[in-house]
C-alpha positions as CSV (number, residue, x, y, z in Angstrom):
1,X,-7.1,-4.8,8.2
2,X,-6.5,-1.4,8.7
3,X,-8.5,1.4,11.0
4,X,-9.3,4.8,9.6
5,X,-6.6,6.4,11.4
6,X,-3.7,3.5,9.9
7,X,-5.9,4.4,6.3
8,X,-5.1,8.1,7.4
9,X,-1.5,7.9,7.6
10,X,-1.0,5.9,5.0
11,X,-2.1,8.3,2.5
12,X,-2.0,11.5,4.0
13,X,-6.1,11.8,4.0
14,X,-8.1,13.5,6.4
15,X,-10.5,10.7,8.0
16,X,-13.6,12.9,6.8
17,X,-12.0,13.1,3.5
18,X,-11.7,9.2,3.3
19,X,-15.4,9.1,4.4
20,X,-16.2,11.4,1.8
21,X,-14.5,9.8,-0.7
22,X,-15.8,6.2,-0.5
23,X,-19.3,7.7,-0.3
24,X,-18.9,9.1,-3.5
25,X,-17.3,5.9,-4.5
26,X,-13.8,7.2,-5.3
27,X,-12.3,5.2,-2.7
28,X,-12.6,1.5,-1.4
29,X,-15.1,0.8,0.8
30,X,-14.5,-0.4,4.3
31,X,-15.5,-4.0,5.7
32,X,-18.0,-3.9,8.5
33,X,-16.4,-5.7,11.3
34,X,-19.3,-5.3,14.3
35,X,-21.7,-2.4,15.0
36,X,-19.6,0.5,14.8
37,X,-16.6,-1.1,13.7
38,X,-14.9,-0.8,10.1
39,X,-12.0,-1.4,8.7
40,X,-10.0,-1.8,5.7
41,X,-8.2,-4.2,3.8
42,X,-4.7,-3.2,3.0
43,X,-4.6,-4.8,-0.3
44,X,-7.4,-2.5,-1.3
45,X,-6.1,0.7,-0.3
46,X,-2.7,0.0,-1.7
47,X,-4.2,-0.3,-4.9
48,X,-6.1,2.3,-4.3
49,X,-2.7,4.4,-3.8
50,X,-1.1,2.3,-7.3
51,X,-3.6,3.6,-9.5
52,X,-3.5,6.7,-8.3
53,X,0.0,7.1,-9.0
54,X,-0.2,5.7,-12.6
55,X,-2.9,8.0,-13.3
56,X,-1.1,11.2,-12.0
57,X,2.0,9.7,-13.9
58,X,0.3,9.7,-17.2
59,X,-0.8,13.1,-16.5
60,X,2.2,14.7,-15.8
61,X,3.9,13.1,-19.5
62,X,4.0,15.1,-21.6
């Protein structure tokens, strides 16, 4: 499980961005842990990162 900061680093978002993004549902949601508390699984943001690669792959083909 992975705190919005670890989410941070690992790809190079802002922490409002991140909130931002899964609000709009462009990015996985966290888990609530306890009141306050959220976090998210790694699996999910490093396939979160995967398709984003593939997609900005595709685009940059020719």
């Amino acid at each position: 499980m992975l705190k919005i900061k670890q989410v941070s680093e690992m790809t190079s978002l802002a922490p409002a961005s991140i909130r931002r993004m899964y609000q709009a549902g462009t990015f996985p949601k966290p888990m609530k842990l306890s009141v306050g508390r959220y976090a998210w699984r790694e699996d999910d943001v490093k396939s979160w990162l995967d398709k984003l690669e593939t997609v900005t792959n595709a685009e940059s083909k020719p």
